[in-house]
C-alpha positions in Angstrom: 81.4 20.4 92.7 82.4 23.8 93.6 79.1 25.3 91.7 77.1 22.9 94.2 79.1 23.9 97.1 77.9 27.9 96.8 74.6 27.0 95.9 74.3 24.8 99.5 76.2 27.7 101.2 73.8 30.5 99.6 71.0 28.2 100.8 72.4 28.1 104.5 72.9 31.3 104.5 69.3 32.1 103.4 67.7 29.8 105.6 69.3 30.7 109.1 67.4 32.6 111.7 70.0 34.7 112.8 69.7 37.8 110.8 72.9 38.2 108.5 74.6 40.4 106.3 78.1 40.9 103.9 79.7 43.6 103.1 83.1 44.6 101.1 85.6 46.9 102.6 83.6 50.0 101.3 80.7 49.3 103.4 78.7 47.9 100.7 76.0 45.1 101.1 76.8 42.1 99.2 73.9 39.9 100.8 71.3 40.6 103.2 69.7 37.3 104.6 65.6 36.5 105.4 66.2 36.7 109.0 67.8 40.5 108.6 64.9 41.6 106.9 62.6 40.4 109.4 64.6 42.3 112.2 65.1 45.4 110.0 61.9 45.8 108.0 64.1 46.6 104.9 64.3 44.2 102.2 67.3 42.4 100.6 66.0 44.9 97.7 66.0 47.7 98.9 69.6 47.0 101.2 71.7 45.3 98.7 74.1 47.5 96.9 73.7 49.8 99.9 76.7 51.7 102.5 75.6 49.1 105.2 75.6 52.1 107.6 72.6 53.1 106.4 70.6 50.2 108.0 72.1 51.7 111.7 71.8 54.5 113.5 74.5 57.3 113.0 75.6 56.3 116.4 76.6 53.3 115.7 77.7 53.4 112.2 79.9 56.3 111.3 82.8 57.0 109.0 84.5 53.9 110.8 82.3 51.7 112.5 83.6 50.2 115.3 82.3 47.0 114.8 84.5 46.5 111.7 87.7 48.3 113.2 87.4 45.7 116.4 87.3 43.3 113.3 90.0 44.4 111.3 92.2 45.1 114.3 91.9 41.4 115.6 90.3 42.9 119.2 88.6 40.5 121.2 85.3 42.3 121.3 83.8 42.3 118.2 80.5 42.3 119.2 77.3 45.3 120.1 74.9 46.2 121.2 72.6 49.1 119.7 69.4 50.7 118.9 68.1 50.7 115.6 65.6 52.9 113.9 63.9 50.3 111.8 61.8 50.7 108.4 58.4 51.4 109.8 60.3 53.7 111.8 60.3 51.7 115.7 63.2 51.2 117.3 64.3 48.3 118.4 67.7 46.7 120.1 70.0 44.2 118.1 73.3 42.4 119.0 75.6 42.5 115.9 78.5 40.1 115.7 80.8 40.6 113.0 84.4 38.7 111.4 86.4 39.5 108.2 86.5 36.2 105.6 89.0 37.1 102.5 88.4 35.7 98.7 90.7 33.9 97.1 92.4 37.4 95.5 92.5 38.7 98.8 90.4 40.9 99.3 88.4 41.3 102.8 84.6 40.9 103.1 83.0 41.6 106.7 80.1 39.1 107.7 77.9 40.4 110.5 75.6 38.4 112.2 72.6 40.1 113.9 69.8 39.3 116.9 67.3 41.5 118.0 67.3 41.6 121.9 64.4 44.0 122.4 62.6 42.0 124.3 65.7 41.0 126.7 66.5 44.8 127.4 62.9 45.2 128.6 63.3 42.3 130.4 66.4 44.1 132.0 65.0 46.9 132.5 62.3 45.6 134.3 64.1 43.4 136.7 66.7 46.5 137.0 63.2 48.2 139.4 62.6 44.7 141.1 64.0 43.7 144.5 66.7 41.2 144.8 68.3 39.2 148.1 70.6 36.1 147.0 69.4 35.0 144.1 65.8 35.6 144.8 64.3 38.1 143.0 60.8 39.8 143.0 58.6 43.0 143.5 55.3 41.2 145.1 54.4 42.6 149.0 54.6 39.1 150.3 57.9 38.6 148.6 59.2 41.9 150.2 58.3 40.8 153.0 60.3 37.5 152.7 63.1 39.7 152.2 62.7 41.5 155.2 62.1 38.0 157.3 65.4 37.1 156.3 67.6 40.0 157.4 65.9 40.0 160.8 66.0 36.5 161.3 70.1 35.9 159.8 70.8 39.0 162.7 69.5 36.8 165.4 71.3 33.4 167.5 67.9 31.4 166.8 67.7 28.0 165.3 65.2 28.4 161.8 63.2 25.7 160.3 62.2 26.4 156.8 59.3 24.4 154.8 57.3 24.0 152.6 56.2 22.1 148.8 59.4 20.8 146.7 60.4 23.8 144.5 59.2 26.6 146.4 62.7 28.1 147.4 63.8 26.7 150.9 67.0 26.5 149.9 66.8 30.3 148.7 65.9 31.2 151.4 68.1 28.8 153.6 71.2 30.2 151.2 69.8 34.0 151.9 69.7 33.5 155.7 73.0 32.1 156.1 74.7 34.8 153.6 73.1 37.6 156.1 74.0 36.0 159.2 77.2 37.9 160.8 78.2 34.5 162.1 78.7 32.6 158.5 80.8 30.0 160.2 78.2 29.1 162.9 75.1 29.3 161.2 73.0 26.0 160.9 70.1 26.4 158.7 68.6 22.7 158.1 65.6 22.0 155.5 62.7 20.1 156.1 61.2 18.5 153.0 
């Protein structure tokens, strides 16, 4: 039964898509999952036996990574964010995760669980140049000018009727003009469906 059990956990292990990797407490790679070698370009080949900070960059992984000291230390934080110079030599951004799991002699194996997140720091970055007002968000002239609607109209004593189709925003925008109005407690913004 046991046999059976590590085949079904080497199979699980092969078949997630979350990038995943094992390494002693040398830094060697033990296993090196499908998903990892998608995200890295490297195969389990050419990893496996490997100092596992040699897949990272040297800012990340240095003569103690502090991924596996946050591990080995018990710190709450024992996960990062970094950029990665991958095989074909493009960078990309991954989140790494990582916990120690000890064999039955004891001895301390690190298993680090990784996600690329290129595609959400670009998203970041992106939004990071757009404009924001309570929850709305958007770069477009027309919504700029929404923006600006709302901080003239919140500064004055007028009543404001807001419509338009179900799902456009009105309570966005309802939400914005109150928040800018400097009299919160009076302000009575009503929607008209």
């Amino acid at each position: 039964m046991l046999d059976m059990d590590g085949k079904l956990l080497w199979s699980v292990f092969e078949q997630m898509d979350i990038g995943m990797f094992i390494h002693d407490s040398s830094y060697h790679v033990l296993a090196f999952n499908g998903a990892a070698e998608k995200i890295t370009g490297y195969s389990k080949e050419e990893i496996v036996g490997r100092d596992c900070r040699t897949i990272f960059n040297v800012n990340f992984c240095d003569e103690s990574c502090s991924l596996c000291r946050n591990v080995e230390s018990k710190a709450d934080n024992c996960n990062h964010e970094t950029q990665t110079l991958n095989k074909d030599g493009s960078f990309s951004w991954i989140r790494l995760s990582a916990f120690p799991v000890e064999d039955e002699g004891g001895r301390t194996f690190f298993v680090v669980m990784m996600r690329e997140v290129t595609e959400t720091k670009e998203i970041q970055e992106h939004v990071g140049h757009v404009m924001s007002c309570c929850k709305i968000i958007g770069k477009s002239d027309a919504i700029k000018d929404i923006f600006h609607i709302v901080r003239n109209v919140a500064s004055t004593d007028i009543s404001v009727l807001i419509m338009g189709e179900t799902g456009v925003g009105k309570e966005l925008i309802s939400s914005a003009i109150h928040k800018h109005s400097p009299k919160i407690g009076r302000a009575s913004c009503r929607e008209r469906v």
